[in-house]
VMD Tcl script that builds the backbone (N, CA, C; Angstrom):
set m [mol new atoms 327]
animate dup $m
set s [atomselect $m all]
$s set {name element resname resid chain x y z} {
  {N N UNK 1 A -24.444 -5.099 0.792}
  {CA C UNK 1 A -24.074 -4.408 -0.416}
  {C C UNK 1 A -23.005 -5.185 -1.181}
  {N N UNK 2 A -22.027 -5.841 -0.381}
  {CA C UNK 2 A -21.364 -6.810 -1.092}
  {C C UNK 2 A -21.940 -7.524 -1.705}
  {N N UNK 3 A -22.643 -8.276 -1.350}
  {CA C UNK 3 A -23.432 -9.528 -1.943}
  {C C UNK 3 A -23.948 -8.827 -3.326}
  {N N UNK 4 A -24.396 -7.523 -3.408}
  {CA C UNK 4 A -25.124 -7.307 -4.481}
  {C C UNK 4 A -23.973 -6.963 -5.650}
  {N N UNK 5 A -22.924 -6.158 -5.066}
  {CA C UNK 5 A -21.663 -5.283 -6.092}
  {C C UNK 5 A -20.544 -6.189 -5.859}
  {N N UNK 6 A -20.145 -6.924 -5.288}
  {CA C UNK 6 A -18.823 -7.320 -5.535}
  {C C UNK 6 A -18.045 -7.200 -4.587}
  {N N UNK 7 A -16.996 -7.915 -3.922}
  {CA C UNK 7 A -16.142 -7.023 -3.023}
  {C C UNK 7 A -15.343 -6.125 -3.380}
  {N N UNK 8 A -15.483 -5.013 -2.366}
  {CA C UNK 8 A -14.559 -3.857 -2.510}
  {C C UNK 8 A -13.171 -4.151 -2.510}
  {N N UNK 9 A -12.220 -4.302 -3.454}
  {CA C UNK 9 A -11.120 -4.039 -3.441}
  {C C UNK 9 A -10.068 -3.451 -2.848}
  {N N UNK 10 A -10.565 -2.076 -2.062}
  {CA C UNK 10 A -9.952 -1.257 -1.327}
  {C C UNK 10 A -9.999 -0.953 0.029}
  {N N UNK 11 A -9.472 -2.167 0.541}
  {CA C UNK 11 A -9.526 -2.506 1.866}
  {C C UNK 11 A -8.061 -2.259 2.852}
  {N N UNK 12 A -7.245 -1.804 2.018}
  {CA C UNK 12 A -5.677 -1.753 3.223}
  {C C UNK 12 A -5.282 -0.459 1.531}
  {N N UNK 13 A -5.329 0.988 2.607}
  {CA C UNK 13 A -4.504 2.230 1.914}
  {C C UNK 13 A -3.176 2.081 2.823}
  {N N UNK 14 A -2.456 2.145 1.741}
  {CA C UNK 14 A -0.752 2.260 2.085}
  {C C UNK 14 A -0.440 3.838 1.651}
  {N N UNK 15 A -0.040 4.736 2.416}
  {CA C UNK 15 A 0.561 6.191 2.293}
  {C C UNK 15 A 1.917 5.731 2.142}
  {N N UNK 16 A 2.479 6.354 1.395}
  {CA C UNK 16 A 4.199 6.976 1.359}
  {C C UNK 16 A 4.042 8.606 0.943}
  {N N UNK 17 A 5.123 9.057 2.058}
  {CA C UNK 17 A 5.199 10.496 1.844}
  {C C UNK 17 A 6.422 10.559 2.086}
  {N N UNK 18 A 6.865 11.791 1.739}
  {CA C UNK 18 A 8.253 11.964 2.167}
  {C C UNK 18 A 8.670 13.681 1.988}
  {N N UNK 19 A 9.862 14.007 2.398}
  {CA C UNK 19 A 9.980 15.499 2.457}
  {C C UNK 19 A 11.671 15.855 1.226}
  {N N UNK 20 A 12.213 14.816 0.854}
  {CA C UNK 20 A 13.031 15.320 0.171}
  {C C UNK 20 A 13.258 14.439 -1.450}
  {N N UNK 21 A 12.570 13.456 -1.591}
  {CA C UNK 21 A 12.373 13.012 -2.623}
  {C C UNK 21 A 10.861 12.828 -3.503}
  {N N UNK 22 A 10.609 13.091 -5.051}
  {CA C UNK 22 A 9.626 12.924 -5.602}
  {C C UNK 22 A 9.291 11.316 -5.876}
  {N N UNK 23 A 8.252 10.626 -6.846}
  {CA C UNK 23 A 8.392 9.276 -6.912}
  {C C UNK 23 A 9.055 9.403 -8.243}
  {N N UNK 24 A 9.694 10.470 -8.898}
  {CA C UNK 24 A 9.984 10.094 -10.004}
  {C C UNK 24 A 11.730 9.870 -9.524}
  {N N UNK 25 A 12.129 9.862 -8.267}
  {CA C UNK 25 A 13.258 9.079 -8.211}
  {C C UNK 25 A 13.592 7.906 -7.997}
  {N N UNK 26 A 14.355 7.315 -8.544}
  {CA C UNK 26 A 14.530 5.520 -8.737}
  {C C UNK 26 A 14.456 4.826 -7.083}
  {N N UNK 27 A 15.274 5.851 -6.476}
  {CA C UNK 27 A 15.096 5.184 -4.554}
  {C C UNK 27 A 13.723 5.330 -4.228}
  {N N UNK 28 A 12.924 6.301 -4.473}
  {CA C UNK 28 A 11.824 6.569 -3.800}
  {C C UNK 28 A 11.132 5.121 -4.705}
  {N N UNK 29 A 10.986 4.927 -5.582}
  {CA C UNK 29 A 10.528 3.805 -6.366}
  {C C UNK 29 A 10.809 2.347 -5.889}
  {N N UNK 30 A 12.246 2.293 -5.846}
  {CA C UNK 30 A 12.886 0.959 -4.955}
  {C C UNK 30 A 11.757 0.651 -3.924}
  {N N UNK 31 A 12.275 1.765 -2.732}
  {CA C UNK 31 A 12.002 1.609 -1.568}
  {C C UNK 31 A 10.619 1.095 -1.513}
  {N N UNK 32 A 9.578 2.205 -2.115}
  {CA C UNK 32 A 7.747 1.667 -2.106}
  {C C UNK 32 A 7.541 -0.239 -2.573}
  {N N UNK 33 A 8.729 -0.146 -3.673}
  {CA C UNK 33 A 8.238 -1.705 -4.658}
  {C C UNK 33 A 8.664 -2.489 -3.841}
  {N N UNK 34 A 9.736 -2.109 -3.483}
  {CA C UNK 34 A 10.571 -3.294 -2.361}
  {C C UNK 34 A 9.477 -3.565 -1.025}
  {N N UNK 35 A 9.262 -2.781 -0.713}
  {CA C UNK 35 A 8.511 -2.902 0.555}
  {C C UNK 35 A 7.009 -3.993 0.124}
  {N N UNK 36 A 6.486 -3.358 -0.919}
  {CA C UNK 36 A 4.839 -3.653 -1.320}
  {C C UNK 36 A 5.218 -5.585 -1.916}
  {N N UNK 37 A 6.449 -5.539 -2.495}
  {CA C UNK 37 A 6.894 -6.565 -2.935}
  {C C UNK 37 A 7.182 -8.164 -1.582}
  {N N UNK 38 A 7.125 -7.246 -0.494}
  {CA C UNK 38 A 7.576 -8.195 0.638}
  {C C UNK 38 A 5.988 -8.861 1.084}
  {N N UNK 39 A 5.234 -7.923 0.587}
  {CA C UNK 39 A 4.034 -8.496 1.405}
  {C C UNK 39 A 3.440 -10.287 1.200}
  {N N UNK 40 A 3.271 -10.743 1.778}
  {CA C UNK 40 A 3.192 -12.577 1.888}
  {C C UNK 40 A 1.894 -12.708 1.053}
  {N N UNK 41 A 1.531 -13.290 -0.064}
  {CA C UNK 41 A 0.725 -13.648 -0.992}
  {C C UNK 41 A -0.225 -14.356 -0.314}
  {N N UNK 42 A 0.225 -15.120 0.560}
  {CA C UNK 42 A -1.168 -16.084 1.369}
  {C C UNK 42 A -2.202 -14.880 2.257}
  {N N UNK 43 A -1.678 -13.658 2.387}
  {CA C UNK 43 A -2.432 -12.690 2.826}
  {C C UNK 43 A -2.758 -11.469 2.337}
  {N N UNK 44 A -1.790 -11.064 1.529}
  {CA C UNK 44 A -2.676 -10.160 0.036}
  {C C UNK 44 A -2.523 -10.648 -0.797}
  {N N UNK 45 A -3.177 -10.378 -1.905}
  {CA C UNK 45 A -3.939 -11.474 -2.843}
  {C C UNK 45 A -3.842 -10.143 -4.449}
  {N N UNK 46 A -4.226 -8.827 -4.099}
  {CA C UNK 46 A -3.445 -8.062 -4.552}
  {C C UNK 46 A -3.027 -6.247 -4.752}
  {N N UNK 47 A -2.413 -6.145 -4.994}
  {CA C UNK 47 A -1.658 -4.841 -5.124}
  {C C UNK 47 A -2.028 -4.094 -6.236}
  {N N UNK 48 A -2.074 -2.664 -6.327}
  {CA C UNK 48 A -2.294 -1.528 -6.847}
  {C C UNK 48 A -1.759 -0.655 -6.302}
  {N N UNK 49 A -0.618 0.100 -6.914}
  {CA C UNK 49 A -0.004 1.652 -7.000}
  {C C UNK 49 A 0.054 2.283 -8.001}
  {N N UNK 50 A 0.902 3.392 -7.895}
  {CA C UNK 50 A 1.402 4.416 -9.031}
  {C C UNK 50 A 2.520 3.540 -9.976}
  {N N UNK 51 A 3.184 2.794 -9.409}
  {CA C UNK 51 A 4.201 2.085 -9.954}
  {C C UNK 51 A 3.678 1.126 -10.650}
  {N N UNK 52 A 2.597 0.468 -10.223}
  {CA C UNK 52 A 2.112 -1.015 -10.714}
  {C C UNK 52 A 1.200 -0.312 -11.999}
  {N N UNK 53 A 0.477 0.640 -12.186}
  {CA C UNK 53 A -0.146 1.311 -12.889}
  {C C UNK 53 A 0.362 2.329 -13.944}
  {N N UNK 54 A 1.441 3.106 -13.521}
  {CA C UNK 54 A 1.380 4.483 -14.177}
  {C C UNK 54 A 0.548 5.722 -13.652}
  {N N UNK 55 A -0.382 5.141 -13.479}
  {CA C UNK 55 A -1.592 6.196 -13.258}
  {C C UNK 55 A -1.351 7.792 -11.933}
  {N N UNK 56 A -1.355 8.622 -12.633}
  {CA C UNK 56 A -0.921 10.063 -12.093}
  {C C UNK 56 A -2.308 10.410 -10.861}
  {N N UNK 57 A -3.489 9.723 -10.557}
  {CA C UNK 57 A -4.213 9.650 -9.867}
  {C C UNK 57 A -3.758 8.819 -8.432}
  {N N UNK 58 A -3.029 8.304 -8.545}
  {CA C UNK 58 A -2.166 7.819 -7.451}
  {C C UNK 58 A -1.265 8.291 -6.582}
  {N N UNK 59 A -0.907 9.930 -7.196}
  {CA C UNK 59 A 0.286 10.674 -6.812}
  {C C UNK 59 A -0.188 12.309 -6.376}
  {N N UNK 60 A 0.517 12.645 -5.327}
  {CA C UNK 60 A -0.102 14.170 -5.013}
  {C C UNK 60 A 0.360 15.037 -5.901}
  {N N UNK 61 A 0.080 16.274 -5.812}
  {CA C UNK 61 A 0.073 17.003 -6.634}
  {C C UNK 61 A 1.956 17.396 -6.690}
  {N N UNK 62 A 2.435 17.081 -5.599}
  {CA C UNK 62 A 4.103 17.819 -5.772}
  {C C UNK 62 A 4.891 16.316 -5.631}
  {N N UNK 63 A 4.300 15.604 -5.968}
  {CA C UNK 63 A 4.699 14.515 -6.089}
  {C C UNK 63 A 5.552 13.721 -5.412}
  {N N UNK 64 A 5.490 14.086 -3.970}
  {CA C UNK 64 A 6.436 13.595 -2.786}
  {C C UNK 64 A 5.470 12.604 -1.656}
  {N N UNK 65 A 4.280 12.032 -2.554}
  {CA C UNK 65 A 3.257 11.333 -1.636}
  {C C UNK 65 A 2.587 10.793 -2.609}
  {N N UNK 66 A 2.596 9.349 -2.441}
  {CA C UNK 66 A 1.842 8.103 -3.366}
  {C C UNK 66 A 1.210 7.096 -2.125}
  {N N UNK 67 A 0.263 6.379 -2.533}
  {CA C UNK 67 A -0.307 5.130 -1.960}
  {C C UNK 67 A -0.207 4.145 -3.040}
  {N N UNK 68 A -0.937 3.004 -2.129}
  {CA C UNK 68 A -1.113 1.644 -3.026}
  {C C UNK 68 A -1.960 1.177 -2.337}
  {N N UNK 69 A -2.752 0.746 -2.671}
  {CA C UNK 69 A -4.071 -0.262 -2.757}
  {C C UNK 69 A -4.158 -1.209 -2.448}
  {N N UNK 70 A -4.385 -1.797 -1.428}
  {CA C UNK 70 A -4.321 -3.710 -1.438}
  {C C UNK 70 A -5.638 -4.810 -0.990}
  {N N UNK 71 A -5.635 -5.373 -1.260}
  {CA C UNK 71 A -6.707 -6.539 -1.038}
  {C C UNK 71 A -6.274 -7.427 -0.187}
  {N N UNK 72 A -6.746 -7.891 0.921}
  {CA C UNK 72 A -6.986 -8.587 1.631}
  {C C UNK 72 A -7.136 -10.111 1.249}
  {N N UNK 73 A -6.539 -11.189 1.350}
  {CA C UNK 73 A -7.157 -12.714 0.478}
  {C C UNK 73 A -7.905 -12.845 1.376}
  {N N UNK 74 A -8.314 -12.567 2.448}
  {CA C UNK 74 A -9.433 -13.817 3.247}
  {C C UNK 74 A -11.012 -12.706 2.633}
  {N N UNK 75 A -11.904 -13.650 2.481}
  {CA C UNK 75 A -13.225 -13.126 1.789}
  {C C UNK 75 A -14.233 -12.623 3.130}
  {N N UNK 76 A -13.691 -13.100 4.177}
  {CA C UNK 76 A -14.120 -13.072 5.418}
  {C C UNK 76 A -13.709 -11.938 6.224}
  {N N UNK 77 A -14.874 -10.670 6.202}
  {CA C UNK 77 A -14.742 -9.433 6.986}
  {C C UNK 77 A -14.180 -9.572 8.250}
  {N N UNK 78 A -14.444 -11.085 9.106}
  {CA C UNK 78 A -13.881 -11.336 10.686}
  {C C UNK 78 A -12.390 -11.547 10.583}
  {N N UNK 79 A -11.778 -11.621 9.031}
  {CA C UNK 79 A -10.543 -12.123 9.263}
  {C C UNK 79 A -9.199 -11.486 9.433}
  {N N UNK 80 A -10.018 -10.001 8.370}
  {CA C UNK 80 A -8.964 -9.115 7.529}
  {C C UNK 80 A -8.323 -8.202 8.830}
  {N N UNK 81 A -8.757 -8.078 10.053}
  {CA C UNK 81 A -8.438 -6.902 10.782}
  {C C UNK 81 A -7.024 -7.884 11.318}
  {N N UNK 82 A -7.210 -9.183 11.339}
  {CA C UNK 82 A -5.947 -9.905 11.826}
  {C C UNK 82 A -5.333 -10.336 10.950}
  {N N UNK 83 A -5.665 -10.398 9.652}
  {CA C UNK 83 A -4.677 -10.564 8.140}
  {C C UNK 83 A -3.737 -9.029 8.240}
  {N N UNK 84 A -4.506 -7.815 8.664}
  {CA C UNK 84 A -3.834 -6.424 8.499}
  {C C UNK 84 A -2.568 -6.518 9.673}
  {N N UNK 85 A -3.019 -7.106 10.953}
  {CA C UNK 85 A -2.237 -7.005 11.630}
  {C C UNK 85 A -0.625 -7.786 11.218}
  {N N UNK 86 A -1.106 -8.979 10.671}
  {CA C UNK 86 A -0.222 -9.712 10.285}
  {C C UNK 86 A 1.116 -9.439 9.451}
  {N N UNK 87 A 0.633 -7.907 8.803}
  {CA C UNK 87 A 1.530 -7.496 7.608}
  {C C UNK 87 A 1.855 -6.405 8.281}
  {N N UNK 88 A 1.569 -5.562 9.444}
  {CA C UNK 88 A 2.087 -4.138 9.693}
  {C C UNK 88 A 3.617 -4.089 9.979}
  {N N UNK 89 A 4.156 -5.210 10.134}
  {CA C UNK 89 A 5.482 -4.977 10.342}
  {C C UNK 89 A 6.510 -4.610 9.308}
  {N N UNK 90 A 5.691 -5.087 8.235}
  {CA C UNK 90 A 6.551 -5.486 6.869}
  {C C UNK 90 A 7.197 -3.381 6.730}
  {N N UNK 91 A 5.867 -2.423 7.321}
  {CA C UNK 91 A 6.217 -1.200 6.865}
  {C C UNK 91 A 7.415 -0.188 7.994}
  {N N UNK 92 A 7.327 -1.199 9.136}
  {CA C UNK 92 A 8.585 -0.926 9.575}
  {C C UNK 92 A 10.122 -1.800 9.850}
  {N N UNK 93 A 10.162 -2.889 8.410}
  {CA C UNK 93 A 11.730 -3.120 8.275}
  {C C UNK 93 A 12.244 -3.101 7.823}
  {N N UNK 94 A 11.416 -1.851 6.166}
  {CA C UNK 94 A 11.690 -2.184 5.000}
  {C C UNK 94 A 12.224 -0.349 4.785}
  {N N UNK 95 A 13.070 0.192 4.177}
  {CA C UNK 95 A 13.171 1.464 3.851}
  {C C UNK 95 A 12.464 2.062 3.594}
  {N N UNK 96 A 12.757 3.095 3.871}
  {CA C UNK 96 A 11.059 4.455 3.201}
  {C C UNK 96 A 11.624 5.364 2.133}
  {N N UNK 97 A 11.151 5.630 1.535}
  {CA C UNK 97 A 11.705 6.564 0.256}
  {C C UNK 97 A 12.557 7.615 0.864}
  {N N UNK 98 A 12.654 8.149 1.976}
  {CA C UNK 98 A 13.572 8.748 2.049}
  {C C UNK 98 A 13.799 8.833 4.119}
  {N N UNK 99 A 14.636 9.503 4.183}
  {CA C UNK 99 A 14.638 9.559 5.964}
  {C C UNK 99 A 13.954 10.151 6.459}
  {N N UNK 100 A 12.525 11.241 6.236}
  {CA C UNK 100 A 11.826 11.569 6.428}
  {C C UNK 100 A 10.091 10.754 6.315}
  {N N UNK 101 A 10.351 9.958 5.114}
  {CA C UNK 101 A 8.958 9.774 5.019}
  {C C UNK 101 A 8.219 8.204 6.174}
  {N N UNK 102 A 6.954 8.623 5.776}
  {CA C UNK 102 A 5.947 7.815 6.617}
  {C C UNK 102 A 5.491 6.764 5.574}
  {N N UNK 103 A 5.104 5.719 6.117}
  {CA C UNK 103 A 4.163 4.484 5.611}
  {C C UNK 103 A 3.329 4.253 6.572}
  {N N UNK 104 A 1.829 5.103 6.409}
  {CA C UNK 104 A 1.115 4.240 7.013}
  {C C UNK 104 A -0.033 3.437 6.635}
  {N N UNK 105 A 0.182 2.168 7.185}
  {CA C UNK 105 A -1.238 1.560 6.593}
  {C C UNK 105 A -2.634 1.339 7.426}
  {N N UNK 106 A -3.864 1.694 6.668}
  {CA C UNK 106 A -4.827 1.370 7.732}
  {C C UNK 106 A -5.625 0.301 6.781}
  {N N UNK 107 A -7.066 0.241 7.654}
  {CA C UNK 107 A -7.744 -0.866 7.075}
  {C C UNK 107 A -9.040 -0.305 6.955}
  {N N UNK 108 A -9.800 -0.329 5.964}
  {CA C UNK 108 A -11.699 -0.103 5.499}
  {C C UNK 108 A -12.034 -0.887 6.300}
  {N N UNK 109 A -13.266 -0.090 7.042}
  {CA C UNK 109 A -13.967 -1.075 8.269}
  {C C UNK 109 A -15.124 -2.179 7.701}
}
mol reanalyze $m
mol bondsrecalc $m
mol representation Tube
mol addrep $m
């Protein structure tokens, strides 16, 4: 199906949630950009959020939970599960929007 449409873009969902801040606060904002900002270019290639966008489809409804989108650079399905591994650390050394919230990232099989 690739071959026919294109590659899917949406291969690594990044969650941020949190219990005492919205994203319309500047820390909760920091913290997501700062973090998404660390990721190593030789292994994502690129990024999509609420921040990078605007877009209110990115954000839950009480607005204390956003993702971001990322792409994988290797074109090679055998590669990405060890490109993902490569970056999981980045979501635990970097702050979370608040002392409650989670980052987790998984990967499209």
């Amino acid at each position: 199906m690739n071959s026919e449409f294109g590659r899917d873009d949406a291969e690594v969902i990044v969650l941020y949630s949190g219990d005492d801040k919205t994203v319309d606060d500047p820390s909760y904002r920091t913290a997501v950009t700062t973090t998404l900002a660390a990721l190593p270019t030789d292994v994502v290639d690129n990024v999509v959020s609420y921040f990078s966008t605007g877009s209110a489809d990115f954000v839950s409804h009480d607005r204390r939970s956003t993702y971001a989108v990322l792409r994988l650079s290797s074109a090679d399905s055998n590669e990405r599960p060890a490109q993902l591994l490569s970056i999981q650390d980045v979501w635990t050394r970097r702050a979370s929007p608040n002392k409650s919230a989670e980052q987790r990232p998984s990967i499209r099989p």
